[in-house]
C-alpha positions in Angstrom: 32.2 -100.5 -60.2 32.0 -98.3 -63.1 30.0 -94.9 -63.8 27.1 -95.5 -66.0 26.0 -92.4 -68.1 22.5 -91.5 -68.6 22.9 -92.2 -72.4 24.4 -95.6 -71.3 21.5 -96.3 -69.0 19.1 -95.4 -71.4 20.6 -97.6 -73.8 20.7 -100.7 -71.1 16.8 -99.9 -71.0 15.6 -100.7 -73.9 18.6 -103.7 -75.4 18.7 -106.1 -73.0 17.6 -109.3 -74.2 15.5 -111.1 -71.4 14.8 -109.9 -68.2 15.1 -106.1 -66.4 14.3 -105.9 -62.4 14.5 -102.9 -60.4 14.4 -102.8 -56.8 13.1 -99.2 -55.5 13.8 -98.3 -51.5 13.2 -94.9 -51.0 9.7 -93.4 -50.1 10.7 -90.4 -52.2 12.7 -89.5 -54.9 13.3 -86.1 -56.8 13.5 -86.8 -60.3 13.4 -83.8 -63.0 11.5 -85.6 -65.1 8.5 -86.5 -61.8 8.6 -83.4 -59.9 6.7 -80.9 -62.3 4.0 -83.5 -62.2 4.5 -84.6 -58.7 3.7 -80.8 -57.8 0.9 -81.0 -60.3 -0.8 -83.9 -58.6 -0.1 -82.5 -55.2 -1.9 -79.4 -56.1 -4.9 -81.4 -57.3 -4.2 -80.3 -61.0 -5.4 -82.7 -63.6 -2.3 -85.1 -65.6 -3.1 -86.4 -69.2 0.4 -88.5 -68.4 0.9 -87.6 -71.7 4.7 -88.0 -71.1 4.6 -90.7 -70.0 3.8 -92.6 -72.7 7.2 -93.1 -74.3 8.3 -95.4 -71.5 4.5 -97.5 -72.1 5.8 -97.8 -75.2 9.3 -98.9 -74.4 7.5 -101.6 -72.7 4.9 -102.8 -74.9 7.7 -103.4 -77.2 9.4 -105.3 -74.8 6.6 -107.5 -74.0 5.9 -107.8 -78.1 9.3 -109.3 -78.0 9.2 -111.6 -75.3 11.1 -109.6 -72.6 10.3 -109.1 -68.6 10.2 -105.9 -66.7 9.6 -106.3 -63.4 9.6 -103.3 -60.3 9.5 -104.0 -56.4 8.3 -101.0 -54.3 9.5 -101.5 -50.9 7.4 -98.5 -49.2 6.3 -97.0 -45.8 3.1 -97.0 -44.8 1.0 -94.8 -44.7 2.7 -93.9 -48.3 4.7 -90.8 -48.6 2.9 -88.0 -51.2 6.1 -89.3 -53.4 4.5 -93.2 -53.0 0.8 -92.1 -53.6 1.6 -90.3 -56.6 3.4 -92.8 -58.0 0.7 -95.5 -57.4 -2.2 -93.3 -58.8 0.0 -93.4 -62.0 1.4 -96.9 -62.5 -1.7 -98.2 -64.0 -0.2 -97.0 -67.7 2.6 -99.0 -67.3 1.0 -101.9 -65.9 -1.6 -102.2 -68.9 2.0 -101.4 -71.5 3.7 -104.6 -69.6 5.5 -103.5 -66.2 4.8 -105.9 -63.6 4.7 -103.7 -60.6 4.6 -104.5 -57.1 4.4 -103.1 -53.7 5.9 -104.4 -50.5 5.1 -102.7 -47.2 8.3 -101.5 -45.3 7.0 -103.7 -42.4 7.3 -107.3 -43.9 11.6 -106.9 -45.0 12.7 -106.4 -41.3 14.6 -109.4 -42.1 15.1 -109.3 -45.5 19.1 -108.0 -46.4 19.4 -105.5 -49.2 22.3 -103.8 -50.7 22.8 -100.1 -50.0 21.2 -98.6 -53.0 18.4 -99.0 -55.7 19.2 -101.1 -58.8 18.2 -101.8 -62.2 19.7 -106.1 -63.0 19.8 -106.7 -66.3 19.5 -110.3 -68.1 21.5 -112.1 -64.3 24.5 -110.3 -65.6 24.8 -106.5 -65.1 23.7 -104.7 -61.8 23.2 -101.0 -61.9 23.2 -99.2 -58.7 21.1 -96.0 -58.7 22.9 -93.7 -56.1 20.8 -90.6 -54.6 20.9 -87.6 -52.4 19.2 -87.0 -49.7 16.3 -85.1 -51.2 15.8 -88.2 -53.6 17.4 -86.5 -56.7 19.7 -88.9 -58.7 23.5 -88.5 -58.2 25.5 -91.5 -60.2 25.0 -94.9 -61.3 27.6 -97.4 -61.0 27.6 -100.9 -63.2 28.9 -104.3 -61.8 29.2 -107.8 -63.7 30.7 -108.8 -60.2 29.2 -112.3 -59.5 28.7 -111.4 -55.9 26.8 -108.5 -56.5 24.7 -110.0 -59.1 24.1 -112.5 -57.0 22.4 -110.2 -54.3 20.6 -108.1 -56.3 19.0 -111.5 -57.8 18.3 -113.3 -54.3 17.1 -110.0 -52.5 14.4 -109.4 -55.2 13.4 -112.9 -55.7 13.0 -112.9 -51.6 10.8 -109.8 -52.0 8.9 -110.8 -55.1 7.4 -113.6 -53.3 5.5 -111.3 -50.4 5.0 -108.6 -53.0 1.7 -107.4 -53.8 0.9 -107.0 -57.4 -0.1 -103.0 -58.4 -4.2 -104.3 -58.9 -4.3 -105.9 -55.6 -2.2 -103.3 -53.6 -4.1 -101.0 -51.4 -2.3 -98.1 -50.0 -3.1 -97.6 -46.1 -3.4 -93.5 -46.4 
C-alpha cells in the first residue's frame, strides 16, 4: 500500500474518469473541516452550508460530465449526533449529484468488509481512509492490488442492494 497525501486525494476526487464509491463505517468521525459545524448544529445554531458548496459543485460537474459518485452509510441505529448531522445535511449533495445511501448496522451481520473506510476509483484504485479513535483522519493508503479492488467492489455492491436511498431513509432517533 502506498501513502496518499491530501493533495493527492484531492486530486483523485475530482479526475477520475467514471465511477467514485465510498464506503463509510464509522458512526462518528472528527473531521476539521465537520466539527465547527457539527458543534454548530449540536448547539441548535443555524448553518447556511455555505461551505459546503464547493464539493456540490465538484459534483454537479461530475454529473455534467457523465461521472458517478456514489456513498454507502453503514450506521447504528438510533444514529449517533455525528450520523444525524450528517443526514440533516446531505440533501445539498444529493440535489448536486451524490447518490447517498443509508444502511442500518443491523442488516450487514453477515456482510464482510475490509478494516477501514474507502474511496474506489474507476474498479482500479482503492483508497483506504485510516482513523483514530475519536474519528479524526490519520493516513490514507492507495492499492491497485486486484484482491483488494476486488473487495472493496463486491462489499459495496452487496450493500448497495439493501441500501436505502437518502429521500427514503428515515433515521429511528
Amino acid at each position: 500500500m502506498i501513502p496518499v497525501t491530501e493533495e493527492e486525494f484531492n486530486r483523485l476526487l475530482v479526475d477520475f474518469e467514471r465511477d467514485a464509491i465510498h464506503l463509510e463505517t464509522h458512526d462518528a468521525y472528527g473531521t476539521a473541516t465537520e466539527l465547527p459545524y457539527l458543534a454548530k448544529w449540536l448547539a441548535g445554531q443555524p448553518d447556511d452550508l455555505e461551505w459546503l458548496q464547493g464539493w456540490c459543485a465538484v459534483l454537479r460537474g461530475h454529473v455534467a460530465a457523465g461521472r458517478r459518485v456514489r456513498r454507502v452509510r453503514v450506521v447504528s441505529e438510533p444514529l449517533s449526533d455525528y450520523q444525524r448531522w450528517s443526514f440533516s445535511i446531505a440533501r445539498p449533495m444529493v440535489q448536486a449529484g451524490e447518490d447517498i445511501r443509508w444502511v442500518p448496522r443491523s442488516l450487514v451481520s453477515s456482510i464482510a468488509f475490509p478494516g477501514n473506510d474507502f474511496y474506489l476509483f474507476d474498479d482500479h484504485l482503492v483508497v483506504f481512509l485510516l482513523y483514530a479513535g475519536d474519528g479524526s483522519g490519520t493516513q490514507k493508503l492507495a492499492s491497485r492490488d486486484p484482491a483488494d479492488v476486488a473487495l472493496c467492489r463486491s462489499v459495496f455492491d452487496a450493500l448497495w442492494r439493501i441500501a436505502v436511498p437518502h429521500g427514503a431513509y428515515r433515521p429511528s432517533v
